[in-house]
LUMVEXMAR-7016 format. One record per residue (C-alpha): residue in one letter; x, y negated, z. Coordinates in pm, whole numbers, plus 50000, padded with zeros to 5 digits. Each point is the difference from the previous one (the first is absolute). Layout:
<atoms>
AXYZ ...
</atoms>
This chain:
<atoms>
X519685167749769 X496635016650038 X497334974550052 X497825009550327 X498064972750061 X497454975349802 X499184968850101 X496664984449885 X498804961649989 X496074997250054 X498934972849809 X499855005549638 X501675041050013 X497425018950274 X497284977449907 X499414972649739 X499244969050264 X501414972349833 X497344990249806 X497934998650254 X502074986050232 X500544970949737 X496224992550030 X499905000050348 X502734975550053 X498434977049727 X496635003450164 X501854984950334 X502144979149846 X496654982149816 X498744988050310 X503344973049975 X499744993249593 X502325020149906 X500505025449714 X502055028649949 X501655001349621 X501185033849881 X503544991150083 X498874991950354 X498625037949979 X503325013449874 X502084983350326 X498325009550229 X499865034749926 X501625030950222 X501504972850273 X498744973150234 X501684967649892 X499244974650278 X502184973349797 X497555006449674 X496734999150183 X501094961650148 X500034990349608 X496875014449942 X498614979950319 X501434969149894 X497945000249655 X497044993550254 X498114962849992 X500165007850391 X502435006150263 X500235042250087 X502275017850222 X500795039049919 X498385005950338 X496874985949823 X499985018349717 X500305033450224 X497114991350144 X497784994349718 X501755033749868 X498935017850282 X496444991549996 X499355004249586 X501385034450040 X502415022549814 X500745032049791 X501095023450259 X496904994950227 X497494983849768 X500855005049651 X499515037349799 X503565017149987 X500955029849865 X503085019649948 X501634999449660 X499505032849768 X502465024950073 X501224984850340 X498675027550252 X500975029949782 X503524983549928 X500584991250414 X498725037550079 X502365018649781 X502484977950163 X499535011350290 X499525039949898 X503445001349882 X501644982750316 X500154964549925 X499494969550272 X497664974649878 X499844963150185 X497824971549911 X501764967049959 X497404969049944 X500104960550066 X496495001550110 X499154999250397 X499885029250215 X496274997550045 X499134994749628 X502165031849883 X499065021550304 X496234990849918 X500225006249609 X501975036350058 X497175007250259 X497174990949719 X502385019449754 X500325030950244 X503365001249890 X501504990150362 X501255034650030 X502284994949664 X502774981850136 X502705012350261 X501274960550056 X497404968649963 X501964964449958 X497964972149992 X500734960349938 X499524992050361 X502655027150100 X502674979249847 X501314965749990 X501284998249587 X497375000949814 X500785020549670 X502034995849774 X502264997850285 X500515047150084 X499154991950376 X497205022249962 X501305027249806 X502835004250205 X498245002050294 X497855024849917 X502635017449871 X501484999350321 X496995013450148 X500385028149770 X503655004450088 X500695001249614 X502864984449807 X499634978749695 X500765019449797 X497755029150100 X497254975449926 X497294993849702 X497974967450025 X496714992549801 X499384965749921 X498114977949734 X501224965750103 X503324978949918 X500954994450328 X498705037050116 X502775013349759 X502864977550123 X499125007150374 X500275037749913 X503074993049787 X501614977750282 X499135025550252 X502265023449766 X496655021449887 X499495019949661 X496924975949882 X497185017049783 X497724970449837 X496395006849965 X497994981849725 X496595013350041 X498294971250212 X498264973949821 X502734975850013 X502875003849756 X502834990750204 X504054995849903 X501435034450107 X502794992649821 X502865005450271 X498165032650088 X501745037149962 X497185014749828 X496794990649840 X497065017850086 X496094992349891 X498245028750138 X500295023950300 X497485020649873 X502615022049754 X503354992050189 X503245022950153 X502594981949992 X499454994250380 X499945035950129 X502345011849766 X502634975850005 X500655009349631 X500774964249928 X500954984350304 
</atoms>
């Protein structure tokens, strides 16, 4: 079937935030004694795993809630209002000749309404996206395809009219589960397992396959 639609995660595929976002949750989380390891990093990346952040609260010497922790979040700061962001190479062109040849692009992040709505704003790329889902538009965090099959509902596509972008484990399972052809990209700063991906991509500076559908 002729895909018509592409799906895009945020974090990590239209801008390389994890990083950063790393080192502002360590900054917050060093006001209770605790430290994130690079595994830590690796978990926690492209979902919001309530279950995980209680372990990483228990390591503390003193009692926190999660309630306290969003607090202390909230006044250190973060990447989408605080932080410098920038799109990844390629992104814009690739999204635009998208959308020149017909295509319905949607946004599909984790991250909070506000947070995504504020980076696309600093991005000027607000006008890119047909369908924005955000992680406080859904109950299932990924990799449960709550999100991606609501926005492709919003989009009135099928499943299988539908390319998502990811760079996370559990990004690629929820657009697997959600019955999605799942392009992997590998061109943030975090090498990631991609492994249950469709294809493998590390650029979207020199890339077709998309528009095309020549492999897909």
């Amino acid at each position: 079937m002729n895909r018509k639609f592409v799906l895009f995660d945020f974090d990590g595929v239209i801008a390389d935030t994890e990083n950063s976002n790393a080192a502002y949750l360590q900054k917050a989380l060093s006001v209770y004694g605790i430290k994130l390891t690079a595994e830590d990093r690796k978990k926690l990346i492209g979902t919001k795993n309530k279950e995980y952040v209680s372990q990483l609260l228990s390591r503390s010497p003193i009692p926190v809630t999660q309630e306290e922790l969003k607090e202390t979040r909230i006044k250190m700061g973060n990447t989408y209002e605080n932080g410098d962001i920038c799109e990844e190479k390629g992104i814009r062109k690739l999204i635009g000749m998208l959308r020149k040849r017909g295509m319905k692009t949607a946004l599909v992040s984790s991250t909070s309404a506000k947070l995504i709505i504020t980076a696309l704003n600093r991005l000027q790329m607000m006008d890119m996206f047909d369908v924005i889902v955000c992680g406080d538009m859904y109950k299932e965090p990924k990799p449960n395809p709550e999100g991606y099959k609501r926005a492709m509902d919003y989009l009135k596509a099928s499943p299988e009219e539908c390319v998502v972008v990811e760079d996370s484990q559990v990004g690629i399972l929820a657009g697997k589960q959600a019955g999605a052809y799942v392009i992997a990209y590998k061109g943030g700063s975090i090498e990631q397992d991609v492994g249950q991906a469709d294809y493998v991509i590390r650029s979207f500076e020199s890339i077709d396959i998309l528009p095309d559908n020549e492999n897909i």
